[in-house]
C-alpha positions as CSV (number, residue, x, y, z in Angstrom):
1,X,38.9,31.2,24.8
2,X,36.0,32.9,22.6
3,X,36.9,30.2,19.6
4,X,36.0,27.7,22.4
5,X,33.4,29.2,23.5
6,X,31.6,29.9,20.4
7,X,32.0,25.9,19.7
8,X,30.3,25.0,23.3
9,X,27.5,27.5,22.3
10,X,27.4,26.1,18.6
11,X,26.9,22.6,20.1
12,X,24.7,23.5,23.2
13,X,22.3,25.1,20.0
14,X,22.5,21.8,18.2
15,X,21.5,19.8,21.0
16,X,19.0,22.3,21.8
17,X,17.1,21.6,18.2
18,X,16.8,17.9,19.2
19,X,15.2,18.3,22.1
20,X,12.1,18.2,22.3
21,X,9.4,21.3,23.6
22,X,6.0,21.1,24.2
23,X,4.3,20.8,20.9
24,X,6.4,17.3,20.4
25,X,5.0,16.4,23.0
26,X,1.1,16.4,21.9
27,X,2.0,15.3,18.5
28,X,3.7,12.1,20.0
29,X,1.2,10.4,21.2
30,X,-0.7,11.2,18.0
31,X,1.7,9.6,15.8
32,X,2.5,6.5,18.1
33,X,-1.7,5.9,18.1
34,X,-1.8,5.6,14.4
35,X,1.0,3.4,14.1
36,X,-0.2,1.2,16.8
37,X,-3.7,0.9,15.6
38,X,-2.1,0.1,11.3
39,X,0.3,-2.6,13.5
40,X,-3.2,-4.0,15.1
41,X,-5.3,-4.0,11.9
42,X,-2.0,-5.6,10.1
43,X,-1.2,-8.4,12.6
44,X,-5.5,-9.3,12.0
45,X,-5.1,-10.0,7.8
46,X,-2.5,-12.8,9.4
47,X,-4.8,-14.6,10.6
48,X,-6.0,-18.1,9.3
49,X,-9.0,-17.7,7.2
50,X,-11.3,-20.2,8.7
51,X,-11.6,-17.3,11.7
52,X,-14.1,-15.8,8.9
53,X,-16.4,-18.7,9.5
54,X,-15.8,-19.0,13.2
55,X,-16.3,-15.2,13.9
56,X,-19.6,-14.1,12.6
57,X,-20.5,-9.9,12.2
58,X,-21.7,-9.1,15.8
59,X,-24.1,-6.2,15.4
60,X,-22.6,-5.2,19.4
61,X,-22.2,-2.2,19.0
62,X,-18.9,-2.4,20.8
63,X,-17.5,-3.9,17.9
64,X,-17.5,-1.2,15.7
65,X,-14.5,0.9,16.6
66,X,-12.6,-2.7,15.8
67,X,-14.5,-2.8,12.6
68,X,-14.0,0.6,11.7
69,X,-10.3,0.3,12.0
70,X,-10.2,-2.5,9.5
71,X,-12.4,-0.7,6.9
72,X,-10.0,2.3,7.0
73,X,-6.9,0.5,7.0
74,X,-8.5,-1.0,3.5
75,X,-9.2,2.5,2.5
76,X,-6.0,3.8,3.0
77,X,-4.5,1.1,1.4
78,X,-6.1,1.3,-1.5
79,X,-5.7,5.3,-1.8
80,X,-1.9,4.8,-2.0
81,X,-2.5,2.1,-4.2
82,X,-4.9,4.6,-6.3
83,X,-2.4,7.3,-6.2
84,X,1.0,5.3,-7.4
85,X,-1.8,4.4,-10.1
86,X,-2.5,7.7,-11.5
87,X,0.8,9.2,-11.3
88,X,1.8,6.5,-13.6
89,X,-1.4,5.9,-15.9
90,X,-1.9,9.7,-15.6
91,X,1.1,10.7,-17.0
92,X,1.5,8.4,-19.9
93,X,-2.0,8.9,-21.4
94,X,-1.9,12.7,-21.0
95,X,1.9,12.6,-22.8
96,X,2.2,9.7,-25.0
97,X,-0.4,10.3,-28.5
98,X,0.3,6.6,-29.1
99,X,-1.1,5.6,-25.9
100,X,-3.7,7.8,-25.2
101,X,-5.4,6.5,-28.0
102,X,-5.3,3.0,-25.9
103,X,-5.4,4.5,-22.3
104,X,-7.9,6.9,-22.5
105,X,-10.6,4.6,-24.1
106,X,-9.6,1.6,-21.1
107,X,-10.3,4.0,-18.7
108,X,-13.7,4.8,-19.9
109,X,-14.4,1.2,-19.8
110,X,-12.6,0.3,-16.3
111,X,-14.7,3.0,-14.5
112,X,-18.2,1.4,-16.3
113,X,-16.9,-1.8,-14.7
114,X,-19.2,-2.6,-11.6
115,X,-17.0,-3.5,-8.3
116,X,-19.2,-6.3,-8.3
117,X,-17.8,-7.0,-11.9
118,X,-14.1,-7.0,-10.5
119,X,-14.8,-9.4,-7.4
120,X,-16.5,-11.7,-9.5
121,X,-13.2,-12.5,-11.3
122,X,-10.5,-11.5,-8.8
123,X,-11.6,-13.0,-5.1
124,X,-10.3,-16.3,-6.1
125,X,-7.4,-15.2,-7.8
126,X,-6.0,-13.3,-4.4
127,X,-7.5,-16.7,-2.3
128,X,-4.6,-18.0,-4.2
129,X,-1.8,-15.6,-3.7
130,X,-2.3,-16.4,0.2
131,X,-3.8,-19.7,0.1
132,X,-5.7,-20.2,3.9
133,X,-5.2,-16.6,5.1
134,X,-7.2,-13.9,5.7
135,X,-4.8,-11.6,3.7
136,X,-6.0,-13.0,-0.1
137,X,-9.7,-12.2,1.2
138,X,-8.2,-8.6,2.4
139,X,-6.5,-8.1,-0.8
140,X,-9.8,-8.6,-3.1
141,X,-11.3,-6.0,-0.7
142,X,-8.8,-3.3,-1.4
143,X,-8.8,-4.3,-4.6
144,X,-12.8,-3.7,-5.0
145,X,-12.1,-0.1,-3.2
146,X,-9.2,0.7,-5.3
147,X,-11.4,0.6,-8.4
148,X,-14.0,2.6,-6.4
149,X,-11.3,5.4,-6.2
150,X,-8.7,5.2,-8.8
151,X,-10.1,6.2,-11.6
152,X,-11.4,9.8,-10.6
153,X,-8.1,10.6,-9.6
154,X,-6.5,9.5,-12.6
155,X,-9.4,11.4,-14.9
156,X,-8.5,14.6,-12.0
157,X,-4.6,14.0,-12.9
158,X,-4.5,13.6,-16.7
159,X,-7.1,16.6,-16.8
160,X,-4.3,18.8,-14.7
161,X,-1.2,17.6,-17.1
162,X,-3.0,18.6,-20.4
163,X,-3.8,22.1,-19.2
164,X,-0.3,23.0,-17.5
165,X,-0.5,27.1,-18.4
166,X,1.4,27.5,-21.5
167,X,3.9,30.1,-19.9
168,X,4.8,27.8,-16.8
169,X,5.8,24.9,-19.7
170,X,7.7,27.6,-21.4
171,X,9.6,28.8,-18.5
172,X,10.4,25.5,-17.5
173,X,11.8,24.8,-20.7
174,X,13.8,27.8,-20.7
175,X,15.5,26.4,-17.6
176,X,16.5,23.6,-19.8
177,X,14.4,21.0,-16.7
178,X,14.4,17.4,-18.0
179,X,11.6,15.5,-18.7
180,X,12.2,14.2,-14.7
181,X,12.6,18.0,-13.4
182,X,9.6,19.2,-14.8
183,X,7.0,16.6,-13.4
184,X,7.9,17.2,-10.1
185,X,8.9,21.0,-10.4
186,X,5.9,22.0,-12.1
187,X,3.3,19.4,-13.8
188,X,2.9,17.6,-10.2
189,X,2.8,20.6,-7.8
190,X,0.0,22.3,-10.4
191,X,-2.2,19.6,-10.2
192,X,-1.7,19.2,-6.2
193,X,-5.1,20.8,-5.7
194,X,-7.4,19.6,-8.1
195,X,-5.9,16.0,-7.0
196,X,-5.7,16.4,-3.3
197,X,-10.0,17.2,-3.4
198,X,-10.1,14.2,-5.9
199,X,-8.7,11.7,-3.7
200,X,-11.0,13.1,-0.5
201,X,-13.8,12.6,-3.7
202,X,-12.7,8.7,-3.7
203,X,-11.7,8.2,-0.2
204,X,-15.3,9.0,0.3
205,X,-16.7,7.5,-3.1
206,X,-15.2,4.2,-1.2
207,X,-17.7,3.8,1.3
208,X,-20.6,4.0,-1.2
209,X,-19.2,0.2,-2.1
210,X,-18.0,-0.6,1.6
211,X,-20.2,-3.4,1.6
212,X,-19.9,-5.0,-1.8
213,X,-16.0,-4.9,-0.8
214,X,-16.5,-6.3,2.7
215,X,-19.7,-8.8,2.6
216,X,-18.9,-10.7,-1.0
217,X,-21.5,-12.8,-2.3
218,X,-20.3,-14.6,-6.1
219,X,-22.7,-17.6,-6.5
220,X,-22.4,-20.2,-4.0
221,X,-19.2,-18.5,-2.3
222,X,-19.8,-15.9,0.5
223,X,-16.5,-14.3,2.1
224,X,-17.6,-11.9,4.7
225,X,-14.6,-9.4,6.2
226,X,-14.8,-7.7,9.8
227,X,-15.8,-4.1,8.3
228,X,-18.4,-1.2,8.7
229,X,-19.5,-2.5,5.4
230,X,-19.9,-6.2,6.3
231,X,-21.6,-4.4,10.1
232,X,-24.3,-2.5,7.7
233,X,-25.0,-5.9,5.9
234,X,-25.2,-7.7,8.8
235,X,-27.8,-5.2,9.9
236,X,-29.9,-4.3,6.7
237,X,-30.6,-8.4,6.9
238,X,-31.7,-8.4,10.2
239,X,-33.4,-5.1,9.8
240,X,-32.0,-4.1,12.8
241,X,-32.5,0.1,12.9
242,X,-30.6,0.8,16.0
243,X,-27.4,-1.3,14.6
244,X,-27.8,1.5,11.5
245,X,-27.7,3.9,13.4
246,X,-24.6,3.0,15.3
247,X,-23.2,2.6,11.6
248,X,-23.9,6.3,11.1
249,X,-22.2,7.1,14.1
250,X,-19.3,5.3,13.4
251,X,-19.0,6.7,10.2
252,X,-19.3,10.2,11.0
253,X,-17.0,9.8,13.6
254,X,-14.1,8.1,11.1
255,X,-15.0,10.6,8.5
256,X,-14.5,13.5,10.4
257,X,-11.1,11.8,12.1
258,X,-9.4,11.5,8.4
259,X,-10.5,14.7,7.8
260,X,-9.0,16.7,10.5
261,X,-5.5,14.2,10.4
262,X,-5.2,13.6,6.4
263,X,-7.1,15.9,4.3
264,X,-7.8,18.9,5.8
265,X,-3.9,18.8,6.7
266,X,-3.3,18.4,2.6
267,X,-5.4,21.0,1.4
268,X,-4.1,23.7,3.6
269,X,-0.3,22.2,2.1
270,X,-1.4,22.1,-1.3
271,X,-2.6,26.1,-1.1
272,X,0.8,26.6,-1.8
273,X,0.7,25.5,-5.3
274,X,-2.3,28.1,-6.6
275,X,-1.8,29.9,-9.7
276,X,-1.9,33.6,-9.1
277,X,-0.1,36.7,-8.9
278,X,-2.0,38.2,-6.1
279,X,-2.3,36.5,-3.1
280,X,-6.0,35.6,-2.4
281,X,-7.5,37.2,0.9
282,X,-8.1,34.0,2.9
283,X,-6.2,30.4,3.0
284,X,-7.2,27.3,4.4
285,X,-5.5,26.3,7.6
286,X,-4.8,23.4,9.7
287,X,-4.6,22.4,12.9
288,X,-2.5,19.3,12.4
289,X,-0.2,21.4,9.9
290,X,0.8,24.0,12.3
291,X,1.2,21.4,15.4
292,X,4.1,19.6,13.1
293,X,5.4,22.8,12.4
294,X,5.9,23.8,15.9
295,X,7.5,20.5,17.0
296,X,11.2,20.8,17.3
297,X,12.1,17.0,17.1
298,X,9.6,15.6,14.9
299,X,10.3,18.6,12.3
300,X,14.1,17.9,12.7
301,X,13.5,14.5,12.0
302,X,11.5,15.1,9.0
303,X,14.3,17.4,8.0
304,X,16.1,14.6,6.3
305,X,13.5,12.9,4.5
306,X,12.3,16.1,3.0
307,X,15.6,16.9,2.0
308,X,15.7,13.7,0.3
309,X,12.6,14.0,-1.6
310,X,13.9,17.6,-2.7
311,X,16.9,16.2,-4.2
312,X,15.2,13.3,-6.0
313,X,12.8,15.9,-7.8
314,X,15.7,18.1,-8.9
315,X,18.1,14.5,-10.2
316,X,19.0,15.5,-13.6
317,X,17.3,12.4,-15.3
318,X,16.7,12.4,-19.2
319,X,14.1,10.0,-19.5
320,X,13.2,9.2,-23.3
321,X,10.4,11.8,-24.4
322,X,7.0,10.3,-24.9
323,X,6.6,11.6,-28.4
324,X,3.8,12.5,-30.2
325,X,2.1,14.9,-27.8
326,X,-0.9,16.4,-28.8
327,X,-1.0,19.6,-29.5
328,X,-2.7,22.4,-27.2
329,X,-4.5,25.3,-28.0
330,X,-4.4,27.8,-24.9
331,X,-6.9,30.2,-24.0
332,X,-7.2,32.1,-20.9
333,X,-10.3,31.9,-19.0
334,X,-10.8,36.1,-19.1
335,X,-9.6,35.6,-23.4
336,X,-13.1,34.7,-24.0
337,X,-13.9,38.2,-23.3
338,X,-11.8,39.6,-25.8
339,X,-12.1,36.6,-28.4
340,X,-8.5,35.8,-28.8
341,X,-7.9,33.5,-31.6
342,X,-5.9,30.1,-30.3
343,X,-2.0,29.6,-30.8
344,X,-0.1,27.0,-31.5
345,X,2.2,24.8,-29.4
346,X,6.0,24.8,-30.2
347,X,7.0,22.6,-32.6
348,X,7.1,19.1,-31.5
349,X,9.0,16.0,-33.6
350,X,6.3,14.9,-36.4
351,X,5.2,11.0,-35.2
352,X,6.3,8.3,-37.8
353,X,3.2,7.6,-39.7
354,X,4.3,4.5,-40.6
355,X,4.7,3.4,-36.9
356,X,1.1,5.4,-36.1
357,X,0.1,2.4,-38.5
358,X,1.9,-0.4,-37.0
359,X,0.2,0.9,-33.3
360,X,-3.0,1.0,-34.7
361,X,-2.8,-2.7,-36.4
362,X,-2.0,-4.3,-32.8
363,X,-4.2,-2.3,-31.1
364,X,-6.8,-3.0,-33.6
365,X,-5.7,-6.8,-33.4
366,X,-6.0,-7.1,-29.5
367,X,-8.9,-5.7,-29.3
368,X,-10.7,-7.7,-32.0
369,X,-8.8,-10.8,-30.1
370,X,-10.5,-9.9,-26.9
371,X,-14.0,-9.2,-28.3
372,X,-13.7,-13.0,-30.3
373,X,-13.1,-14.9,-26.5
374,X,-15.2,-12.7,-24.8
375,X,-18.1,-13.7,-27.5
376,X,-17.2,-17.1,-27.5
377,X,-17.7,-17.7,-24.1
378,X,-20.6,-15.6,-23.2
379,X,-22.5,-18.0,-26.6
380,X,-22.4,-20.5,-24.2
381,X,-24.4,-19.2,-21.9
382,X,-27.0,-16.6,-23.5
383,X,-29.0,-16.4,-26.3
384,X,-29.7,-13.3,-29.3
385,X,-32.7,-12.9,-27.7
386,X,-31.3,-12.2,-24.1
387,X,-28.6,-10.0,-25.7
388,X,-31.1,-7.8,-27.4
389,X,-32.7,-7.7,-24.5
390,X,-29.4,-6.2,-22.2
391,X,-29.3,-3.6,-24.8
392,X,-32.7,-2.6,-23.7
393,X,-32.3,-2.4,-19.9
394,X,-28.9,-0.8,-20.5
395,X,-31.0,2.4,-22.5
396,X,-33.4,2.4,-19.5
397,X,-30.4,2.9,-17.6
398,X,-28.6,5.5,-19.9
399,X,-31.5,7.6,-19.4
400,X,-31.4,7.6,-15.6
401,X,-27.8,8.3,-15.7
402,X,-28.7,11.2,-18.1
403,X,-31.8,12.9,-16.5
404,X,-29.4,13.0,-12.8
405,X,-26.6,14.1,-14.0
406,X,-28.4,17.3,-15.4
407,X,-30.0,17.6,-12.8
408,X,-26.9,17.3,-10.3
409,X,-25.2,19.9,-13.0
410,X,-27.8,22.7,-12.2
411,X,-27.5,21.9,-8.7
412,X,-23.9,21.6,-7.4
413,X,-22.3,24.0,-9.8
414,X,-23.2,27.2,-8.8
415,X,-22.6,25.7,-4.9
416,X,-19.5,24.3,-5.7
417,X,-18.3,27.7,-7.0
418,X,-19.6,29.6,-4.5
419,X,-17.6,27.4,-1.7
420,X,-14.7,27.2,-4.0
421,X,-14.2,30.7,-3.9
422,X,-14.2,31.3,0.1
423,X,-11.8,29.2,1.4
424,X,-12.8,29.7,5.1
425,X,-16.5,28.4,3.9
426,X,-15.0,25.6,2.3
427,X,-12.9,24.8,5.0
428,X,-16.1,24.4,7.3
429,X,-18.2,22.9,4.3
430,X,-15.1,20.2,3.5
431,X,-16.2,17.6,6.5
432,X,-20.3,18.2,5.6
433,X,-19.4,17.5,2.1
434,X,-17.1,14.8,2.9
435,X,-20.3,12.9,4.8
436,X,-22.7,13.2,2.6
437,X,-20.6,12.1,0.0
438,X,-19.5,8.5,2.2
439,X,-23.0,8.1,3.0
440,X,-24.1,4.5,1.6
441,X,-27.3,4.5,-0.5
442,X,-27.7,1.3,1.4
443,X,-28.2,3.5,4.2
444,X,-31.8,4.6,2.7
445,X,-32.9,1.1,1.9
446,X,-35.2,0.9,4.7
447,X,-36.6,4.2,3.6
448,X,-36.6,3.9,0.2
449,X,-38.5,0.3,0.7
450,X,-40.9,0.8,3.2
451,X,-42.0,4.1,1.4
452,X,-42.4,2.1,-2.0
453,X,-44.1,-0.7,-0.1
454,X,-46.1,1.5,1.6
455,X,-47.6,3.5,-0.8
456,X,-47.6,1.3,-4.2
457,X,-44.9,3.3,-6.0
458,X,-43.2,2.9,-9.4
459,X,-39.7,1.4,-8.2
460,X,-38.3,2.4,-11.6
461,X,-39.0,6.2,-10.8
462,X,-38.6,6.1,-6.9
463,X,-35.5,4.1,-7.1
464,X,-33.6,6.2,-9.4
465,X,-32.6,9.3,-6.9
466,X,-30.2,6.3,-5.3
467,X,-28.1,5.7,-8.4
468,X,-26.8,9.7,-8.1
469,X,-27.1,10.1,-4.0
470,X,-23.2,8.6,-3.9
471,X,-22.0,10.1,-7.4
472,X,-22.9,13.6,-7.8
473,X,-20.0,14.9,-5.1
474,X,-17.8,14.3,-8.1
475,X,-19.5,17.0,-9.8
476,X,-19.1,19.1,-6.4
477,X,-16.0,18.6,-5.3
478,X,-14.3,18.7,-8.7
479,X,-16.1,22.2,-8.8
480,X,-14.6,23.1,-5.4
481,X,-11.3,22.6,-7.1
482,X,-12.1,23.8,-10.1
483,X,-12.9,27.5,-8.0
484,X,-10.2,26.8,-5.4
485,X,-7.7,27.1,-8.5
486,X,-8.9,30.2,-9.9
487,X,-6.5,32.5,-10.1
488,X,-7.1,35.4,-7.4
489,X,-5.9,38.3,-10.1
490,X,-8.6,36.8,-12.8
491,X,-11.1,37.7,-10.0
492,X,-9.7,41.1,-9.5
493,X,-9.5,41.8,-13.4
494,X,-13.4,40.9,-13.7
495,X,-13.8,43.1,-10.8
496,X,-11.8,45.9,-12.3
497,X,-14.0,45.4,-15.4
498,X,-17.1,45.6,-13.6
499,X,-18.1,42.3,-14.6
500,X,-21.3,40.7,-12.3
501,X,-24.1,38.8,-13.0
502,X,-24.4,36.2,-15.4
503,X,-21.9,37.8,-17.5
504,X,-19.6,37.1,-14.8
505,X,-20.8,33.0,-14.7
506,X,-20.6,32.7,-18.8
507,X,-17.1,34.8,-19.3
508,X,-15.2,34.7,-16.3
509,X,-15.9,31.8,-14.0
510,X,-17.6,29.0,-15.8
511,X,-14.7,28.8,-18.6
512,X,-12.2,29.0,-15.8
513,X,-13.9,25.9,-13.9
514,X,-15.2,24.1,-16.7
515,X,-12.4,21.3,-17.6
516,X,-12.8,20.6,-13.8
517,X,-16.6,20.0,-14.2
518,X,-16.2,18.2,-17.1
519,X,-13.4,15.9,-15.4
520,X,-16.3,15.4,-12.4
521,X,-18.5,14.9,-15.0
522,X,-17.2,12.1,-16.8
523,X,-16.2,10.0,-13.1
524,X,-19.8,11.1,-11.8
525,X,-21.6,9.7,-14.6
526,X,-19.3,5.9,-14.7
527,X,-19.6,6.1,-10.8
528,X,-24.3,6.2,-11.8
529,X,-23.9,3.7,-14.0
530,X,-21.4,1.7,-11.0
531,X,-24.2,2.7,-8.5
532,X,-26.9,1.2,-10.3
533,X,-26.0,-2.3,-9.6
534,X,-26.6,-1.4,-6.0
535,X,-29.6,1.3,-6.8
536,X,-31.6,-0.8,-9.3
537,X,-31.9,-3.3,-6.9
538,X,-32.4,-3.3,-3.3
539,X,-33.8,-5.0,0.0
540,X,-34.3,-4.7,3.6
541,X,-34.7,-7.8,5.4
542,X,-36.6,-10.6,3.3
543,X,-38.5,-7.6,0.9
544,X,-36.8,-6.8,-2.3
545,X,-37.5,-4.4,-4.8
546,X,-36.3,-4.5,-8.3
547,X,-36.5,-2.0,-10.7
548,X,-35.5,-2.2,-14.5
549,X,-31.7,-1.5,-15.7
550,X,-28.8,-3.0,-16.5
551,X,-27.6,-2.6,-13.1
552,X,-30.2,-4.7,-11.7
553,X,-29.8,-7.6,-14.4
554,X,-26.0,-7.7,-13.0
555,X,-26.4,-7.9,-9.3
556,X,-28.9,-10.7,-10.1
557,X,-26.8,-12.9,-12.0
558,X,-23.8,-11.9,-9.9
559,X,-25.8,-13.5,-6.9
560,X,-26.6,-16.6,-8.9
561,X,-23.2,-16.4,-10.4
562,X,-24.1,-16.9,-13.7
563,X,-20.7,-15.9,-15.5
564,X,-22.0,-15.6,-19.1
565,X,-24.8,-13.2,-17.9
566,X,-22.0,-11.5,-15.6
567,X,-20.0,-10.8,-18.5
568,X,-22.4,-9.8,-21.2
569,X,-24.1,-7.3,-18.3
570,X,-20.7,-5.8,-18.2
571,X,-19.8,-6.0,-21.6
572,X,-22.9,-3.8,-22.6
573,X,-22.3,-1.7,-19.8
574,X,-18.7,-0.8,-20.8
575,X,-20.2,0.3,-24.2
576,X,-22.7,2.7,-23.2
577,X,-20.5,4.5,-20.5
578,X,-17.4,4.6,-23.2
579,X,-19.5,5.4,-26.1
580,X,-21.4,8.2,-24.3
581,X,-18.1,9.6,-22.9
582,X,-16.8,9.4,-27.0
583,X,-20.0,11.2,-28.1
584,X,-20.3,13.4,-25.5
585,X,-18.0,14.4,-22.5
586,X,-14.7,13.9,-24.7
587,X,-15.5,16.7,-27.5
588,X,-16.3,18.6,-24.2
589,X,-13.0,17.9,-22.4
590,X,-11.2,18.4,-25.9
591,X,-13.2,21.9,-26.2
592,X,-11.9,23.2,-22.6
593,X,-8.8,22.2,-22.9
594,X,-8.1,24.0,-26.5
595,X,-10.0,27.1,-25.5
596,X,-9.9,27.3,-21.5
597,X,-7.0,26.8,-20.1
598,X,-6.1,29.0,-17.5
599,X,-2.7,30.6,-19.7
């Protein structure tokens, strides 16, 4: 009788854990509204593409909740997109010698590659992946966002891998983890929060280029996508005010929603995966995070796909070792005070020379391959003369992208520390920050013109504040991370030490956050030289203002469509941003990362 009893009870318990209690049901209706809106915004990309003709960009404004449900569905897409990107691209560049010498460089160029630059080339070949649909058009768009996003959170990811603390790699290896094991175990989880604020960094970089991605204008083609984006275009033509202000509305109103349902949900997950010893006085919470966790049926049923995700991570796989692995010279943060002198890695397999030489002849080949067509075909459209005279607009440019940058530095810095360091302030600042970062220099157009109008102003000084208004949050938020990752017992030693003031800033803190700065560094200055295209050169209604740059010289030829032009605008482009990351942010990264690694 009690052995059947006990079984009745066992089950009654079982079937007690599926049912579900009153937290269930609030976060039902939560989940089933997302997945009925992605179904909605799905079923629309099916649709023939003549309906962009037939349906014109209503500026009603009660259109815009439609709208703004297509232009996050394209951001989302594009962030998963982003982030199966940089685990891969991450990863091999930060582990593979070979192929960071070829990765690390094509990054620096893809990020100096306008988005204007990409849909030039790529709108007609998606058109032809879905010949007649609206999903080819939807495609280019996510496209032009992904490369809006992707490569911050790569630079954020590659950054995390080659400063894993030298002890956690040790002990790892002393548990004999494979190659497999250890990503997941340890390189992934330690670079959860530097990443996570990254990718709210792009999700919010995206809207900066909402409209190029939505209202696309190549020469005589114009493919305009029901968006927020293609809403703000519609309106900044018409000069219609009120219709801009519904668009900030809107916005604040997605901004905050992904917020409070994605990231603010991630960040409080991600707390887990801080470096310390001493537990820090304040973590960031959730609302969202702690409804899931009180369900009963929606955590059983996430049960089994967590379990599944645990057992993939720990699969025994012995991938082949990307060999050649630079070596690292660690340093804690709080060493500087002492002036420890750098150790070396242990030993790694010495890389074949003569295969370092093969590598370098076909990389060396390929590249002068591509340089010969690329050459060839801009001859036939531009003259020495013209060239000469890129190289000039793209040094007016450089030292725009210079003078804001350093003066972003001195700004956001010491902010981003101080929110970094109070998790409770940052978890109020995060949606502020998150705005102002998605707000569109198009936006300020208006302003920006009528004031210039108005009062006879230079537009190559006036127009310059635009070209760092969307990219400076790199600099911010990669800051916030940077502080959110300090180690709670390094603060405690500095305070046992007595150490304040700017000794504090020079020996404790800023070696601690600098690879994160310089990471923000490097994606905030490609993003200015990305923004100029759309800074350099703006309009409200039928009055246009132009200043000089490179950025300028390629959203004018992109709306004529002259290729040659297109090309060479980029081409010089790519060469200042990847020779001014060679000269200078690369020695800096390469400085952190062999003296201020958090060890």
């Amino acid at each position: 009788m009690d052995f059947g009893f006990n079984l009745t009870r066992t089950a009654n318990a079982s079937a007690l854990r599926l049912l579900p209690n009153r937290w269930d049901f609030v976060a039902f209706p939560l989940i089933i509204c997302v997945l009925a809106l992605t179904v909605v915004g799905f079923h629309e990309t099916l649709a023939p593409i003549s309906t962009l003709q037939t349906q014109a960009i209503s500026l009603d404004p009660a259109n815009l909740p439609e709208y703004a449900l297509r232009t996050t569905l394209r951001m989302l897409a594009a962030m998963v997109a982003s982030l199966v990107f940089t685990l891969i691209y991450g990863t091999l560049a930060a582990k593979s010698r070979r192929a960071s010498v070829v990765l690390v460089p094509i990054l620096d160029i893809l990020q100096s590659v306008p988005v204007l630059g990409y849909i030039s080339f790529t709108v007609t070949f998606f058109l032809a992946l879905f010949p007649g649909r609206v999903f080819g058009a939807e495609l280019a768009a996510i496209f032009a966002i992904f490369t809006s996003q992707a490569w911050n959170m790569t630079f954020s990811f590659y950054q995390s891998l080659r400063t894993v603390p030298r002890d956690l790699d040790e002990v790892s290896r002393g548990f004999h983890l494979t190659n497999w094991q250890r990503f997941w175990k340890l390189e992934v989880p330690f670079s959860m929060p530097g990443l996570i604020w990254n990718m709210m960094m792009s999700m919010s970089g995206g809207w900066f280029f909402v409209v190029a991605s939505e209202a696309i204008v190549v020469g005589n083609r114009t493919i305009v996508l029901p968006g927020i984006g293609a809403y703000l275009a519609t309106a900044i033509g018409e000069r219609n005010l009120g219709a801009i202000g519904w668009v900030i509305l809107a916005m604040t109103v997605v901004i905050l929603a992904y917020d409070q349902l994605m990231f603010r949900p991630l960040v409080a997950w991600a707390d887990k995966f801080r470096m310390e010893n001493t537990s820090s006085g304040n973590v960031p919470e959730s609302w969202l995070l702690d409804l899931i966790r009180r369900t009963r049926l929606i955590h059983q049923l996430l049960v089994p796909a967590g379990w599944m995700i645990g057992k993939m991570a720990r699969v025994p796989l012995k991938l082949p070792s990307l060999q050649g692995r630079l070596p690292k010279f660690p340093m804690g943060a709080l060493g500087a005070l002492g002036g420890s002198t750098p150790t070396a890695r242990s030993k790694s397999r010495n890389p074949s020379r003569a295969g370092d030489i093969a590598w370098a002849i076909i990389v060396l080949a390929l590249t002068v391959f591509l340089v010969w067509k690329v050459t060839v075909f801009v001859s036939t459209g531009v003259t020495w003369s013209e060239v000469w005279h890129v190289f000039w607009l793209g040094l007016i440019t450089l030292f725009r992208v210079m003078v804001l940058i350093a003066l972003a530095s001195v700004i956001w810095v010491p902010v981003g520390v101080l929110i970094g360091l109070r998790p409770t302030l940052a978890s109020k600042i995060q949606p502020l920050a998150q705005f102002l970062a998605a707000f569109p220099a198009n936006l300020l157009f208006p302003v920006f013109v009528v004031v210039i109008v108005k009062f006879n102003l230079n537009p190559d000084i006036w127009l310059s504040p635009l070209i760092v208004l969307g990219t400076q949050w790199y600099i911010l938020f990669n800051v916030i991370a940077g502080a959110t990752s300090y180690p709670n017992d390094y603060r405690e030693a500095a305070t046992n030490f007595q150490i304040k003031g700017w000794q504090w800033w020079r020996q404790a803190i800023l070696p601690g956050i600098f690879p994160y700065y310089v990471t923000g560094a490097i994606t905030a200055s490609g993003g200015a030289w990305n923004a100029s295209i759309v800074a350099e050169a703006v309009s409200w209604g039928n009055t246009k203002i132009v200043a000089h740059g490179l950025g300028a010289y390629i959203a004018e030829n992109t709306a004529n469509g002259d290729y040659p032009k297109i090309i060479l605008g980029i081409a010089v482009m790519s060469l200042f941003v990847t020779l001014f990351n060679r000269l200078l942010w690369r020695p800096l990264f390469a400085y952190s990362e062999a003296r201020l690694r958090l060890d």
